[in-house]
N, C-alpha and C positions, 0 to 999 in steps of 0.2 A: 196110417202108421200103427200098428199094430203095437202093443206095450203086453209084457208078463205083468203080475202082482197087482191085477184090479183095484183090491182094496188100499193096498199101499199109493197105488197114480191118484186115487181120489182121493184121499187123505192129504196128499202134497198139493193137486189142483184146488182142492177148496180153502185152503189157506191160503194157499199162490192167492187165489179172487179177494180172498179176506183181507189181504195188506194191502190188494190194489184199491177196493174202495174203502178202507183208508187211508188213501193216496198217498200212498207211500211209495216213494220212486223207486220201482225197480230192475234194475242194471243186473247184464247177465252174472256178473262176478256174487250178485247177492241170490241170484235162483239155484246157481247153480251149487253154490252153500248149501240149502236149502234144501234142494233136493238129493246131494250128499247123503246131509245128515238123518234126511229120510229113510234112504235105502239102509245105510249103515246100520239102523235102529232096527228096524224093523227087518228085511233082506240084508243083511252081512255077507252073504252068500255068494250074493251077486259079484261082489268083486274077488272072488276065489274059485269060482266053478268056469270051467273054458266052459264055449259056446262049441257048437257042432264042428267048426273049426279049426277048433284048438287055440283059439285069443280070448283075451279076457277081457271082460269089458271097462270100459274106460268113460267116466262122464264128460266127456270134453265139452270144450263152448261150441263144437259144430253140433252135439250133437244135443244141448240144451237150445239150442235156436231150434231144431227141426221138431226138436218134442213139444217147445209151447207154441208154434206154429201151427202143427195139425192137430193138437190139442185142444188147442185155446182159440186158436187164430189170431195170435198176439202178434205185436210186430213193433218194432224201436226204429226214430226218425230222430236222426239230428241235426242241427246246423251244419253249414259248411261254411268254410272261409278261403281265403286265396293263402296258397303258401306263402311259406317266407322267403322271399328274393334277397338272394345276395347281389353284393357291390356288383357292376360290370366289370373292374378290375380289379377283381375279386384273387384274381392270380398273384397279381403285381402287390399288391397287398400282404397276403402271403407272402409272399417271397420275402418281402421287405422285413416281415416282423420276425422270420426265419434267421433271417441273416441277424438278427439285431442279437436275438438271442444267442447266439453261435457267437458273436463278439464278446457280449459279455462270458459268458462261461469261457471263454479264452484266453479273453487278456486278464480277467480274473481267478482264472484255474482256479474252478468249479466245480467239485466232482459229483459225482450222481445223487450221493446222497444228500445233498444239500442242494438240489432243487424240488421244487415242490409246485404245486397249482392246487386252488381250492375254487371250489364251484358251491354255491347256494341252488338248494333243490326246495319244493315244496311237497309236502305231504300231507296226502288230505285223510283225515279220521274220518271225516263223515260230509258224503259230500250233498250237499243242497244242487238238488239237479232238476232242470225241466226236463228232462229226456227219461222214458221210462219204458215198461213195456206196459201193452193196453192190448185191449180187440183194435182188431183189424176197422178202420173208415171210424170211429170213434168222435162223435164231434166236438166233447168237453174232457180234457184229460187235465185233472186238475193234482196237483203235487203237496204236499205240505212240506213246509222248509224250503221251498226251492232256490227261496234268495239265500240263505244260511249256508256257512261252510265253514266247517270247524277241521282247523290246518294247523300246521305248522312248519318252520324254515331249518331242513338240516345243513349246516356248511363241513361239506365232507372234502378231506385235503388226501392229496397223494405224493409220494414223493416219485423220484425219477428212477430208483432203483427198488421200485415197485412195493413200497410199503403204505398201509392205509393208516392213518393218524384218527385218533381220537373224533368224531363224531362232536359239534356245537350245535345242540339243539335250542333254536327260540320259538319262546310261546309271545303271543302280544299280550297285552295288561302289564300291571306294574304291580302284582303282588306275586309271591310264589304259591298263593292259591290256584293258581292256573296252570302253572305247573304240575308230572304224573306223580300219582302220590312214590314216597318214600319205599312203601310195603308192593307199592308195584308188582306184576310179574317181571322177572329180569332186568330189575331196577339196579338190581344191589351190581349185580355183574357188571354193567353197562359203567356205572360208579367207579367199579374196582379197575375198567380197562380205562376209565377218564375220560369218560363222555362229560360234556356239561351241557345243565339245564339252565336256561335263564328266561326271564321276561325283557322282552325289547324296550316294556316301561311307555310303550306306544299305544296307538289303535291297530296296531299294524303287526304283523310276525316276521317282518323283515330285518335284516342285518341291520345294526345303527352303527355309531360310531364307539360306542359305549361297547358293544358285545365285540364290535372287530379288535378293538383296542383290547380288550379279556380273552381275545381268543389266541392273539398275538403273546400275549405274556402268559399265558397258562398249556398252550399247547405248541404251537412252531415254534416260537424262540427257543423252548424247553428240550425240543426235538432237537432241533441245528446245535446247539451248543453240546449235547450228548455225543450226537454223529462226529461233532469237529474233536472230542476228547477220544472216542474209536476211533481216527483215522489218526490221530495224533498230531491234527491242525492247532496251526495259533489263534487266539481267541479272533485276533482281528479276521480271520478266512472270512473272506463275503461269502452267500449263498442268493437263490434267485428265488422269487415267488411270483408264480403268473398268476395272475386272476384278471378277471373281467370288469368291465367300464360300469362298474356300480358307480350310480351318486354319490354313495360314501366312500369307497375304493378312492377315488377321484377328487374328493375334496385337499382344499387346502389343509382345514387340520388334520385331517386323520396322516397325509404325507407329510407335513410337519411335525405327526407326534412320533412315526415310524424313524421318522430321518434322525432326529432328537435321540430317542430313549432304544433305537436297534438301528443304528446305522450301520453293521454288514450287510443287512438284509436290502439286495438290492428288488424294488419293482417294479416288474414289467406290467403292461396290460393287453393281453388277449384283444384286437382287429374289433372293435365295435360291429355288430351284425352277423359275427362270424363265430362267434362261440362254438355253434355247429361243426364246423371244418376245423379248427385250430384248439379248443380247449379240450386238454387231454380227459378232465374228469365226465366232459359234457360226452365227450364221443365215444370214450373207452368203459365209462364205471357207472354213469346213471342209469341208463338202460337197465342193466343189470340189478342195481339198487333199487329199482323203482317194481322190477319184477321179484325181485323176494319179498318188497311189500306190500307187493299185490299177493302172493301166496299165503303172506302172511295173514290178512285181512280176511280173505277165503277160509285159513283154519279158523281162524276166529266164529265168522259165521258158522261154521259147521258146530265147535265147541260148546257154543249158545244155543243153537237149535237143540243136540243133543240133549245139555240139561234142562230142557222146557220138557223134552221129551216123557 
């Protein structure tokens, strides 16, 4: 493979070696940062001059494999596992929980704006990985952090007439030390559109009963009753909320304290196994979510190389 900018490929290869043996796991998403903010620094050029062609180059992830492959002769290996099998009547299922929903919004004339679904996603800041990239036949590839993974749980809700609701972000721990500071980048914004930050007060970054219960009074209930004053519904209008067969979802209290303190709000729950096929946010909006934070994470690395630079 033949490369322009000598000094610039060795400048980036010898670092590349320099993080590897300090085993420091790296995933193409962090090379290819990396090697960004290399050219940007030093060749700027490169991404403004067409090529004999007339295209202009582009560092994609094909082509950050083929560079530290004939380069390096590095090469990334990871586990595999068996997919996820849905139910055998997996149809009938479906169908059933279709029709369930189509009866309530019927006989309770429902209208779009007052149905909703929320999905809990994860989001990893820094992820503790044994998979990394190395020389090729390598017999000790050793990682630091690997067991370590510092995450956190967004529950992101949508309604049925396509509007995205405020963002509940949990941290695990029980202080708001843990929490992103205040002075954050795009903290304040996030603030001003009513995102909320909290601590689960666990070991854990997952949803409890404590943050569903805050999320219910601070964001959806808050929504629905706005939406029922714009359409010009009576308070009592029921509305629908699908979510998924969480442990908490699913408990006795948390559907005791719904039933109690919001009882329009009827809930349904998204086909156990099937979140996949049936939950709107899993099928329609993570994907998408999940790749703007992966771009996101990409500028970052580039931004930080930069100012080392």
């Amino acid at each position: 493979m033949q490369v322009g900018f000598p000094a610039v490929t060795k400048s980036f290869l010898e670092q590349l070696v320099k993080l590897r043996e300090a085993r420091l796991p790296l995933t193409i998403v962090t090379i290819r940062g990396l090697l960004i903010a290399h050219l940007q620094y030093f060749t700027p050029q490169i991404f403004t001059t067409p090529s004999q062609d007339g295209t202009l180059f582009r560092c994609s992830d094909a082509f950050v494999r083929k560079f530290i492959k004939c380069l390096l002769n590095w090469s990334i290996r990871a586990s595999t596992h068996a997919g996820r099998k849905f139910p055998s009547n997996s149809d009938d299922i479906l169908r059933k929980a279709t029709l369930r929903i189509a009866y309530v919004i019927k006989h309770e004339d429902i209208p779009s704006g007052l149905i909703a679904n929320s999905d809990q996603t994860q989001v990893v800041l820094a992820q503790g990985s044994d998979v990394t990239y190395a020389p090729v036949n390598s017999k000790q590839v050793a990682t630091i952090g690997s067991e370590e993974k510092h995450a956190f749980t967004v529950l992101v809700t949508l309604t049925n007439d396509g509007k995205l609701l405020p963002f509940q972000c949990i941290h695990k721990g029980s202080t708001s030390a843990l929490l992103p500071a205040k002075d954050a980048r795009s903290m304040a914004d996030a603030l001003a559109e009513g995102f909320l930050f909290e601590s689960s007060k666990t070991s854990t970054y997952w949803s409890t009963q404590e943050t569903m219960c805050h999320f219910v009074d601070t964001i959806l209930a808050p929504h629905f009753e706005n939406m029922k004053k714009t359409l010009n519904l009576p308070a009592e209008q029921c509305s629908l909320w699908l979510i998924d067969c969480w442990s908490v979802h699913r408990s006795k209290e948390f559907l005791t304290w719904i039933g109690h303190y919001h009882s329009t709000i009827i809930v349904i729950f998204v086909p156990a196994g099937l979140t996949g096929l049936f939950q709107p946010c899993d099928v329609g909006f993570q994907r998408l979510f999940k790749h703007s934070l992966k771009l996101s994470s990409h500028d970052d690395i580039v931004q930080e190389v930069l100012a080392q630079l």
